[in-house]
N, CA, C and O atoms as CSV, one atom per row, in Angstrom:
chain,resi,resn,atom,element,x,y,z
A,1,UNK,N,N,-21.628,17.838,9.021
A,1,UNK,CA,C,-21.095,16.641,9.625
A,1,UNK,C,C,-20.329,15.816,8.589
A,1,UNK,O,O,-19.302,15.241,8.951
A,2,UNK,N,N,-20.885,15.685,6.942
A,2,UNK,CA,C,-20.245,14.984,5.740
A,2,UNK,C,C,-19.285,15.826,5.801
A,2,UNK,O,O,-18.333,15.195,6.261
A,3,UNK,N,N,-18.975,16.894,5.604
A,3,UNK,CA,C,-17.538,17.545,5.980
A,3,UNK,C,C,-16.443,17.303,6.579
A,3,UNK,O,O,-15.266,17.320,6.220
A,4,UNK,N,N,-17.171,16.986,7.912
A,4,UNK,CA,C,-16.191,17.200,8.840
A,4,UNK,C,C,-15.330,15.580,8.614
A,4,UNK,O,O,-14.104,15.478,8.653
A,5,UNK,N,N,-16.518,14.134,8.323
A,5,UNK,CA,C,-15.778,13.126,8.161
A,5,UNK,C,C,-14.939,12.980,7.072
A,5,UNK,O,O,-14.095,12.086,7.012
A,6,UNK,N,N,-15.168,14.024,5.975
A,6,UNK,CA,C,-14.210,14.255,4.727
A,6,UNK,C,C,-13.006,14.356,5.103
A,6,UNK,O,O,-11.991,13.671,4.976
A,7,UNK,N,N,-13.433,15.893,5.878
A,7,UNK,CA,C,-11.777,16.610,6.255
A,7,UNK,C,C,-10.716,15.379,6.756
A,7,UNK,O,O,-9.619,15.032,6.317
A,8,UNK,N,N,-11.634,14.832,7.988
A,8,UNK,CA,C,-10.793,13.793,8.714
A,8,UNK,C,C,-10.074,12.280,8.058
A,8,UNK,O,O,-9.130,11.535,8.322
A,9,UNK,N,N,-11.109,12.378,7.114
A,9,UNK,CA,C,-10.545,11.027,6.147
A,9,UNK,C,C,-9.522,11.620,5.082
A,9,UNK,O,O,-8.583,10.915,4.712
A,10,UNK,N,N,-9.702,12.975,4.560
A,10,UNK,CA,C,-8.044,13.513,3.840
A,10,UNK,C,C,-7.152,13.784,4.481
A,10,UNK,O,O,-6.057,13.923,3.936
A,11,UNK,N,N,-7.340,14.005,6.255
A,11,UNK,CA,C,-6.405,14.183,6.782
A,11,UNK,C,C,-5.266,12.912,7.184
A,11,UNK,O,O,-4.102,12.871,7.583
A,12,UNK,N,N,-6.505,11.768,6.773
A,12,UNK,CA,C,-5.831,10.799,7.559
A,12,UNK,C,C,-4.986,10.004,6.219
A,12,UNK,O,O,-4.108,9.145,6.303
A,13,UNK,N,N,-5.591,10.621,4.985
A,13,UNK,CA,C,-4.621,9.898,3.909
A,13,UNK,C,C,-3.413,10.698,3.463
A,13,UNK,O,O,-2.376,10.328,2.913
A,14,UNK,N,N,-3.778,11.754,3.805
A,14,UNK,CA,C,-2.226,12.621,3.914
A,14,UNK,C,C,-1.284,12.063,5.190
A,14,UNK,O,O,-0.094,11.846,4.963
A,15,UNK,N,N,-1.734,11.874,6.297
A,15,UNK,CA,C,-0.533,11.107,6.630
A,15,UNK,C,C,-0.115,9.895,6.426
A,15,UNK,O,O,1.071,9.606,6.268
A,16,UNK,N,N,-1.140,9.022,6.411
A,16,UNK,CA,C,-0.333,7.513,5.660
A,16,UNK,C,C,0.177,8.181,4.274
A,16,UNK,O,O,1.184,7.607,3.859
A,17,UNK,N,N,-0.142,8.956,3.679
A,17,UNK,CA,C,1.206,9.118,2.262
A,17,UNK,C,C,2.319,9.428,3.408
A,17,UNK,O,O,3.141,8.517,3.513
A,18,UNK,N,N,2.517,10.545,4.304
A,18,UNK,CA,C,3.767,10.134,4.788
A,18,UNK,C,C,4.619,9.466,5.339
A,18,UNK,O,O,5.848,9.439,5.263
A,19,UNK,N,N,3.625,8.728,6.105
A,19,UNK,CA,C,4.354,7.179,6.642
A,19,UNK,C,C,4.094,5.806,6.043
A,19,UNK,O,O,3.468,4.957,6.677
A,20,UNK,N,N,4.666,5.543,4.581
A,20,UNK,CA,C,3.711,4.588,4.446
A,20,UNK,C,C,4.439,3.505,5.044
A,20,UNK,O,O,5.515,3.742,5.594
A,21,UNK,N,N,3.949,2.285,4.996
A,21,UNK,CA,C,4.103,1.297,5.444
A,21,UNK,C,C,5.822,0.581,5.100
A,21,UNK,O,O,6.419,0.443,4.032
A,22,UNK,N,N,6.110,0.335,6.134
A,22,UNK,CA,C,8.027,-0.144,6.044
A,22,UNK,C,C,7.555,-1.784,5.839
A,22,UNK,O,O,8.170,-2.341,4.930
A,23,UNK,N,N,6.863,-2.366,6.333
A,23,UNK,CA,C,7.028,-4.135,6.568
A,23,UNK,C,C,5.396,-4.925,5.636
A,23,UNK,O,O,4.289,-4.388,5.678
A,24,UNK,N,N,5.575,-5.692,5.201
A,24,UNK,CA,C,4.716,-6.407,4.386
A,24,UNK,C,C,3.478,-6.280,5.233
A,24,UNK,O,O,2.391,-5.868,4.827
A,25,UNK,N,N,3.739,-6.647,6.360
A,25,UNK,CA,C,2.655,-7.343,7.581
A,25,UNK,C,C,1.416,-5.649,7.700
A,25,UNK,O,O,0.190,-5.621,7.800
A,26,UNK,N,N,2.330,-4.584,7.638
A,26,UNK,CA,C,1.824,-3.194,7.896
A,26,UNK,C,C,0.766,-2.632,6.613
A,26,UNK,O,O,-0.169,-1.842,6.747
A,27,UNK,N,N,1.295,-3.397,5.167
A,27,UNK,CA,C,0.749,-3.076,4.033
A,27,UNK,C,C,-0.488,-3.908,3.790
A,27,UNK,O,O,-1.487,-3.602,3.141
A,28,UNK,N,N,-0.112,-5.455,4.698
A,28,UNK,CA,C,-1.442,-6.196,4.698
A,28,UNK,C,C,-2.406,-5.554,5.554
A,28,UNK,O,O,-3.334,-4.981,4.983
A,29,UNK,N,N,-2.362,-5.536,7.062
A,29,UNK,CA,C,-2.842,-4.853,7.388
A,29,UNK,C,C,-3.753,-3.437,7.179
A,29,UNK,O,O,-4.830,-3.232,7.737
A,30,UNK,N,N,-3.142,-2.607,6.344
A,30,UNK,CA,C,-3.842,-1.320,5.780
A,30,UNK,C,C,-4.840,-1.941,4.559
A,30,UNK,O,O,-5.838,-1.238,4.397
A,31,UNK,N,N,-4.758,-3.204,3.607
A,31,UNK,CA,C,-5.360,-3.840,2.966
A,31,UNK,C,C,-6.771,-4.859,3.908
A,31,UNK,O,O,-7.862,-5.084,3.383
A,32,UNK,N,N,-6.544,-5.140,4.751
A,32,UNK,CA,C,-7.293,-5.307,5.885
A,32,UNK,C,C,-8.349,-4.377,5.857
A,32,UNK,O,O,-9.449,-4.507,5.319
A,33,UNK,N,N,-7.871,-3.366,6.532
A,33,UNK,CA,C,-8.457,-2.248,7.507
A,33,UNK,C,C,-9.240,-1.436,6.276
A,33,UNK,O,O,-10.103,-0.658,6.683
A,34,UNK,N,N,-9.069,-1.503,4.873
A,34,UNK,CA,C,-9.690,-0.573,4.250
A,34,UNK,C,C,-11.041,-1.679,3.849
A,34,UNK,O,O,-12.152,-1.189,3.646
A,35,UNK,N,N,-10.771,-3.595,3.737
A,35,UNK,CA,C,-12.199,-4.111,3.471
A,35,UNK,C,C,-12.672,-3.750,4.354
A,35,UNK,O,O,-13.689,-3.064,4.256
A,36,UNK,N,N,-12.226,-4.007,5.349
A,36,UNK,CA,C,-13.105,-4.018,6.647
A,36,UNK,C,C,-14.219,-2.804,6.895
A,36,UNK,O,O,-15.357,-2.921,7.351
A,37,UNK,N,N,-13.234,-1.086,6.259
A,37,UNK,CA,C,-14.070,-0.353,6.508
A,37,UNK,C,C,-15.699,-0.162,5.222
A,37,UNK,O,O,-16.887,0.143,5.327
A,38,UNK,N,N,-14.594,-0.632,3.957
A,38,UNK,CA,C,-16.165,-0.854,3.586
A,38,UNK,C,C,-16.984,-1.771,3.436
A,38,UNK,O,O,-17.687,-1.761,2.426
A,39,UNK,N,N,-17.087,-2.601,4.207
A,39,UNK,CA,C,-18.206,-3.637,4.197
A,39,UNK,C,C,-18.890,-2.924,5.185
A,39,UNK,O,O,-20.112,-3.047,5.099
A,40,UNK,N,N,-18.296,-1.878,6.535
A,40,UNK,CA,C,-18.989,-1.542,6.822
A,40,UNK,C,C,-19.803,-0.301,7.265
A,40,UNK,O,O,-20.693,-0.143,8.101
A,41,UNK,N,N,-19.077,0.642,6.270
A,41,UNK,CA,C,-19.340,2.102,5.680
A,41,UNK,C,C,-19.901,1.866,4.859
A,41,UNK,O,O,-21.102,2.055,5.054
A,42,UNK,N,N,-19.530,1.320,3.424
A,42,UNK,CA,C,-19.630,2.236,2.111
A,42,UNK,C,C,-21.205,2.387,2.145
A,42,UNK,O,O,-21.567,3.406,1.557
A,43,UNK,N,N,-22.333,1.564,2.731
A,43,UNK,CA,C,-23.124,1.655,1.891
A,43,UNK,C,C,-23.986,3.465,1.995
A,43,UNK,O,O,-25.006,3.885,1.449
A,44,UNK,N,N,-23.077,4.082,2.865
A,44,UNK,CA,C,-23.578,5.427,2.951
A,44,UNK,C,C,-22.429,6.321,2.514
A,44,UNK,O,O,-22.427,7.434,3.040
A,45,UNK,N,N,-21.593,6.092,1.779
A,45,UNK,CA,C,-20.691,6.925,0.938
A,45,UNK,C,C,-21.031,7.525,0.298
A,45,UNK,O,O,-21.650,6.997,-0.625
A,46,UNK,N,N,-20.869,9.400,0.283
A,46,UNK,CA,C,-20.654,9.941,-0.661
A,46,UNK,C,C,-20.061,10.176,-1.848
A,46,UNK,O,O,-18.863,9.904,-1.771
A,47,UNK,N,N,-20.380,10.561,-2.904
A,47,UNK,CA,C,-19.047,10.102,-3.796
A,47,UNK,C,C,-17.607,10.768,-3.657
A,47,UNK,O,O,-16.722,10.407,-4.433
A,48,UNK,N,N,-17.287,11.976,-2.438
A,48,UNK,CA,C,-16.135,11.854,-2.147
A,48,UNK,C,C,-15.565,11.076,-1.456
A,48,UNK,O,O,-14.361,10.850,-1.572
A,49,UNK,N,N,-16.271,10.557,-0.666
A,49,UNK,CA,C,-15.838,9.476,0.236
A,49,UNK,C,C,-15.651,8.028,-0.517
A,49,UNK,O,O,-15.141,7.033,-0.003
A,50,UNK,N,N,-16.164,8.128,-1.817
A,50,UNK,CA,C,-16.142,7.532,-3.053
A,50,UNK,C,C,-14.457,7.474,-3.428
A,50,UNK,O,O,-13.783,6.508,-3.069
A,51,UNK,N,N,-14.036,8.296,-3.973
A,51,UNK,CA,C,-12.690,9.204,-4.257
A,51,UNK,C,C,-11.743,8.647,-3.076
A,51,UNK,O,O,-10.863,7.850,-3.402
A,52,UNK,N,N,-11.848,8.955,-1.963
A,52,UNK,CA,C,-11.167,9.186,-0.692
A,52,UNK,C,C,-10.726,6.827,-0.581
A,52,UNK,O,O,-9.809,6.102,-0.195
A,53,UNK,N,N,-11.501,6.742,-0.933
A,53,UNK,CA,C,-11.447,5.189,-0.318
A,53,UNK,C,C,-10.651,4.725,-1.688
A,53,UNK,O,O,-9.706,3.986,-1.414
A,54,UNK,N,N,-10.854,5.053,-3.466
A,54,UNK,CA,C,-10.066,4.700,-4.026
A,54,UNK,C,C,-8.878,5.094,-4.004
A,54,UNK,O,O,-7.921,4.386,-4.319
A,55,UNK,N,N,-8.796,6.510,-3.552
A,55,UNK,CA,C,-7.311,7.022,-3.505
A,55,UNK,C,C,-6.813,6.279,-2.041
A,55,UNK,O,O,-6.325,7.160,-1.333
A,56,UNK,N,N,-6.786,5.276,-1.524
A,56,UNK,CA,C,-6.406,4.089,0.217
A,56,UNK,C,C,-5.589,3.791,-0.408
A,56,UNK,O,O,-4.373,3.932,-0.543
A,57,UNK,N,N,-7.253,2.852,-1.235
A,57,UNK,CA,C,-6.890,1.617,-2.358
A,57,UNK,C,C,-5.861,1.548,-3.302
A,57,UNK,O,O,-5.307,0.517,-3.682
A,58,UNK,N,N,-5.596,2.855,-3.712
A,58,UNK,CA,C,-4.329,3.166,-5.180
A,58,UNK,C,C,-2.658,3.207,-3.665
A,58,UNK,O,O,-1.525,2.733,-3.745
A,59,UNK,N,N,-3.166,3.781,-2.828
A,59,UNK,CA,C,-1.912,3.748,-2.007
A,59,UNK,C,C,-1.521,2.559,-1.234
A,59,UNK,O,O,-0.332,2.286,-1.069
A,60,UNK,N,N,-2.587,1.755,-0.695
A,60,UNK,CA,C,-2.157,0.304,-0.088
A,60,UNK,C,C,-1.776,-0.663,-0.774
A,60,UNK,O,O,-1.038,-1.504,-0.261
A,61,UNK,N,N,-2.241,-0.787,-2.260
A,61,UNK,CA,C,-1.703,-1.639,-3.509
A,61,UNK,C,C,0.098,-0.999,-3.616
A,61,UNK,O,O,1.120,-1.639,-3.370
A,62,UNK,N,N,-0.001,0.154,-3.971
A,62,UNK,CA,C,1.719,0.047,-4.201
A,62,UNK,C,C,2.681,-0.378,-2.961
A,62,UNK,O,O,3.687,-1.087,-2.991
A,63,UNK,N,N,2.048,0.286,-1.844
A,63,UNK,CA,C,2.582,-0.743,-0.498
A,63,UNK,C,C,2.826,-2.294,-0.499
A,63,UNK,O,O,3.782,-2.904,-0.020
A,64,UNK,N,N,1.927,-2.689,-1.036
A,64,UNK,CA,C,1.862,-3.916,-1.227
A,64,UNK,C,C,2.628,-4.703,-2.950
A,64,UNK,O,O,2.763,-5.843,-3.395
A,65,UNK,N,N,2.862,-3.683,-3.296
A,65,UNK,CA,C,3.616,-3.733,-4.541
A,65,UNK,C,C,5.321,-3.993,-4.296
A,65,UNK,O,O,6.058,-4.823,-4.829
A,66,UNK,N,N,5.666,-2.779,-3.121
A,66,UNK,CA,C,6.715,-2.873,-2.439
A,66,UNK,C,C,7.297,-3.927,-2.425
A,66,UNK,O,O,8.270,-4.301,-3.080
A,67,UNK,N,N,6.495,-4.602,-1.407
A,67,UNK,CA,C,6.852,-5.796,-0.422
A,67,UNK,C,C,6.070,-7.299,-0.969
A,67,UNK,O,O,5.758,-8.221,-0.216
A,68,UNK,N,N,5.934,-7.278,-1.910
A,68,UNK,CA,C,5.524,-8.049,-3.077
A,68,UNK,C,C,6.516,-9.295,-3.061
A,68,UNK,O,O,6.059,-10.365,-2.660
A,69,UNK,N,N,8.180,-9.211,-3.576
A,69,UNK,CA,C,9.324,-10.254,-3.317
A,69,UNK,C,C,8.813,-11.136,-1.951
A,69,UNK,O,O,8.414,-12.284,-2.147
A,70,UNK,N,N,8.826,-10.638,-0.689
A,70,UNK,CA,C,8.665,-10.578,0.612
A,70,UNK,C,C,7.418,-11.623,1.022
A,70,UNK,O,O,7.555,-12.355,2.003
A,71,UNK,N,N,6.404,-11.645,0.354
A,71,UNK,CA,C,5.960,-12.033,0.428
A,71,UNK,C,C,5.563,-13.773,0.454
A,71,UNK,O,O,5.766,-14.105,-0.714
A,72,UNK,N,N,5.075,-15.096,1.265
A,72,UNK,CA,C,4.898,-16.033,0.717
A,72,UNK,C,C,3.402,-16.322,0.065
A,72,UNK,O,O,2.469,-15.553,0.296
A,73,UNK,N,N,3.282,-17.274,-0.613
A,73,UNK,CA,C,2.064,-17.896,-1.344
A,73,UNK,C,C,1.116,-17.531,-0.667
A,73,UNK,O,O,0.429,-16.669,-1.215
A,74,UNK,N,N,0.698,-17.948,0.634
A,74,UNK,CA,C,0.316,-17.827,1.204
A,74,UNK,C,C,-0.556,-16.067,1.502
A,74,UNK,O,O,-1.735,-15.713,1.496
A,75,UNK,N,N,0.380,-15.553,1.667
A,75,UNK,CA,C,0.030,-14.021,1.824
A,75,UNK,C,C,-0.663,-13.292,0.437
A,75,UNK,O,O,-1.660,-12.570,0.483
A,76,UNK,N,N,0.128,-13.664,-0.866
A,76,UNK,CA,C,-0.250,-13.598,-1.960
A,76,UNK,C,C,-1.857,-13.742,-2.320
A,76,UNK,O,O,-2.630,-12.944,-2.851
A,77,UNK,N,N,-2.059,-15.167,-1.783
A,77,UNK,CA,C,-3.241,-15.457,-1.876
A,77,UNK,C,C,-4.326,-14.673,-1.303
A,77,UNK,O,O,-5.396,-14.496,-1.885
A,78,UNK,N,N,-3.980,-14.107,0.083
A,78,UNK,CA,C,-4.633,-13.511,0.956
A,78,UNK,C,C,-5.126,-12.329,0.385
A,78,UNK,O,O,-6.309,-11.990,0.366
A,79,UNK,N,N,-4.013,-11.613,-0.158
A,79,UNK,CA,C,-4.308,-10.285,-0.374
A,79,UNK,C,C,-4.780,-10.242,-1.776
A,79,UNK,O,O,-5.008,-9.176,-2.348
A,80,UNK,N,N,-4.883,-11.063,-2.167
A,80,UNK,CA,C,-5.419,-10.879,-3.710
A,80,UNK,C,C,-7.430,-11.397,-3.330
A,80,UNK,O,O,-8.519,-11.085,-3.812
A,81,UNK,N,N,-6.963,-12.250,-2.287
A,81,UNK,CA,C,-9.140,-12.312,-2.260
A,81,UNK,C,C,-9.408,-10.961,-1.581
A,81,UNK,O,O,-10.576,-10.705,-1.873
A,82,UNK,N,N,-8.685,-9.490,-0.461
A,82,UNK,CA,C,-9.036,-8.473,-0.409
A,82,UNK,C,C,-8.795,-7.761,-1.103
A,82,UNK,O,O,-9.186,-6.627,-0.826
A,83,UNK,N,N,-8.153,-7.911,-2.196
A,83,UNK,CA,C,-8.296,-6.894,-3.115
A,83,UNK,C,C,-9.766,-7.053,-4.419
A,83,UNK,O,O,-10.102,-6.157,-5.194
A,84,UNK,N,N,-10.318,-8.252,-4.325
A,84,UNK,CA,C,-11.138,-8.916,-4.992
A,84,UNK,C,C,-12.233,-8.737,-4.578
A,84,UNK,O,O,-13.208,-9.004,-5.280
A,85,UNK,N,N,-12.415,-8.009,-2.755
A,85,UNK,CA,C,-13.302,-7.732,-1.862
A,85,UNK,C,C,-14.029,-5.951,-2.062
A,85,UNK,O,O,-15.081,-5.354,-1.832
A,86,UNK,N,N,-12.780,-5.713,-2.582
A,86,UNK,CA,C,-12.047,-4.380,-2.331
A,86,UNK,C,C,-12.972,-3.812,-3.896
A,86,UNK,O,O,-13.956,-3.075,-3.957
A,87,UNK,N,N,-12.319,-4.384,-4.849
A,87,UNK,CA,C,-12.544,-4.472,-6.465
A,87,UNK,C,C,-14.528,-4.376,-6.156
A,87,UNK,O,O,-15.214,-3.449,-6.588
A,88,UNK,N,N,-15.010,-5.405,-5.445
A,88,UNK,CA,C,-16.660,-5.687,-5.818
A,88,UNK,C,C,-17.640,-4.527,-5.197
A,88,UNK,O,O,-18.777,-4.163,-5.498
A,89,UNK,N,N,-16.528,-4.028,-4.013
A,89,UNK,CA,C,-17.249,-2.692,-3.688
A,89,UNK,C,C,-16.981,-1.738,-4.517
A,89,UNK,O,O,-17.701,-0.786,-4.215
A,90,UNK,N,N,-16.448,-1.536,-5.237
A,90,UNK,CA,C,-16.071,-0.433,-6.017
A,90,UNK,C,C,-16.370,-0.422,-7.478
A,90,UNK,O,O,-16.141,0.522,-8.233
A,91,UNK,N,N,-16.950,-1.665,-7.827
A,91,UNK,CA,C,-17.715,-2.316,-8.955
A,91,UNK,C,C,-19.325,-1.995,-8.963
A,91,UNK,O,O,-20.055,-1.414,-9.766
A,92,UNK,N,N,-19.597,-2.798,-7.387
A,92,UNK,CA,C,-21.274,-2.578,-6.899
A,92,UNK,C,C,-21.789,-0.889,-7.141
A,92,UNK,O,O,-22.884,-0.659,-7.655
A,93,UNK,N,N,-20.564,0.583,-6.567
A,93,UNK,CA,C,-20.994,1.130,-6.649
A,93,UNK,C,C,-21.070,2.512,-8.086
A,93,UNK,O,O,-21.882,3.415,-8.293
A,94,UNK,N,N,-19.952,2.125,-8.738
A,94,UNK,CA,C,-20.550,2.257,-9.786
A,94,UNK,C,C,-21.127,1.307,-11.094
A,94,UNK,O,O,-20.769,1.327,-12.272
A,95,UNK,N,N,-21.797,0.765,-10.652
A,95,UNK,CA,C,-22.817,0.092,-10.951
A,95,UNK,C,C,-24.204,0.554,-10.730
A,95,UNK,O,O,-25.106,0.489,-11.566
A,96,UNK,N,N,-24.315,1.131,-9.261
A,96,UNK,CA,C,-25.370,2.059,-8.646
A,96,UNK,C,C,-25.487,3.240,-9.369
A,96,UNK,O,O,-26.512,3.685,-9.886
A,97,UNK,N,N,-23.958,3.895,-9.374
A,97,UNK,CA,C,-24.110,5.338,-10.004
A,97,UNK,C,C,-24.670,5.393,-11.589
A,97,UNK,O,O,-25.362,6.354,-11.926
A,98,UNK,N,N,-24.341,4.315,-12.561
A,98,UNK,CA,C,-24.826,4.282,-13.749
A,98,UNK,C,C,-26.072,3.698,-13.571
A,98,UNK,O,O,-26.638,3.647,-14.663
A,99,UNK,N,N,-26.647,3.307,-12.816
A,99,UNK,CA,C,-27.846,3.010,-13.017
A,99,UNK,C,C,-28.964,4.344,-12.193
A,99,UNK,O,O,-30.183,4.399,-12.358
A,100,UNK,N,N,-28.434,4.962,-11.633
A,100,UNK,CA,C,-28.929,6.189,-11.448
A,100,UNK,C,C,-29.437,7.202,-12.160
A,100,UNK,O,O,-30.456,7.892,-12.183
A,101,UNK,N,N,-27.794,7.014,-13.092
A,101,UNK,CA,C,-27.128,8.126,-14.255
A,101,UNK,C,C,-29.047,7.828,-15.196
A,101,UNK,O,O,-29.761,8.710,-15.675
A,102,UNK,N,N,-29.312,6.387,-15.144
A,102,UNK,CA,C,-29.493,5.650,-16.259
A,102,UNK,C,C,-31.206,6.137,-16.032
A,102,UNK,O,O,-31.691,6.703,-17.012
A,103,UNK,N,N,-31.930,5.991,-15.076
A,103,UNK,CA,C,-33.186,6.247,-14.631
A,103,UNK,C,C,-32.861,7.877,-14.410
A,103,UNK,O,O,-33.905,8.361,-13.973
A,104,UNK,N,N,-32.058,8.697,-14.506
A,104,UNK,CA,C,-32.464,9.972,-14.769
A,104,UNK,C,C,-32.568,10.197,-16.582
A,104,UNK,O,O,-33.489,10.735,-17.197
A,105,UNK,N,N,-31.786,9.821,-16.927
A,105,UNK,CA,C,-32.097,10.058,-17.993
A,105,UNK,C,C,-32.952,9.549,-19.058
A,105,UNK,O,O,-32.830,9.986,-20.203
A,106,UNK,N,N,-34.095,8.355,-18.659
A,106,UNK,CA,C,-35.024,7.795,-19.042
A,106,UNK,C,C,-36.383,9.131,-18.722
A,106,UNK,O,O,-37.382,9.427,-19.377
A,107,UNK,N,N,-35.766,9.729,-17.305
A,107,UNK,CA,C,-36.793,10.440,-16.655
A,107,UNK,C,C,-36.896,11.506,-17.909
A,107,UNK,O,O,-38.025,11.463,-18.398
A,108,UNK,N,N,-36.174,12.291,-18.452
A,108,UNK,CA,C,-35.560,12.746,-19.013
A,108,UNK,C,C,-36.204,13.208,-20.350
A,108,UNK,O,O,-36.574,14.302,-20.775
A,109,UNK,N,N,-36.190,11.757,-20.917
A,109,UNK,CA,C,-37.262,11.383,-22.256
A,109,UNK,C,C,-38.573,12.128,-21.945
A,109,UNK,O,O,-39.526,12.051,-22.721
């Protein structure tokens, strides 16, 4: 079943690489849609699904890199507290993983 939601989540970042986003509003949006999914996924992520959500993240930032000029203050602001949202999940969990890393290898001793 972790498979199958793999397959479907590389399938689905292979096509946003081919369509990426034409309009600011589309790049916010995909910056949206990826907090959104992990506040309310990640906490059962595998670590490909680990991989899969930073490689969104590396593609909705240059989208948003794009259309950056385009942008007002306003929006700026916006997308910098989800990327800040974005950043603490991806902080929290390796944070988890080294402290994992960290109690195996105490076990270890």
């Amino acid at each position: 079943m972790k498979t199958k939601y793999f397959l479907l989540g590389t399938l689905l970042i292979l096509v946003l690489s081919f369509f990426s986003c034409g309009t600011k509003r589309c790049a916010i949006n995909q910056l949206e849609k990826l907090t959104h999914d992990l506040y309310l996924e990640s906490y059962a992520y595998t670590d490909d699904e680990w991989k899969d959500a930073r490689h969104r993240y590396d593609e909705v930032c240059y989208d948003i890199e794009k259309h950056q000029l385009e942008m007002s203050d306003q929006e700026n602001v916006y997308v910098m507290k989800l990327k800040g949202e974005c950043a603490a999940f991806f902080g929290k969990n390796k944070a988890a993983n080294w402290w994992e890393e960290l109690k195996k290898n105490l076990q270890d001793f």
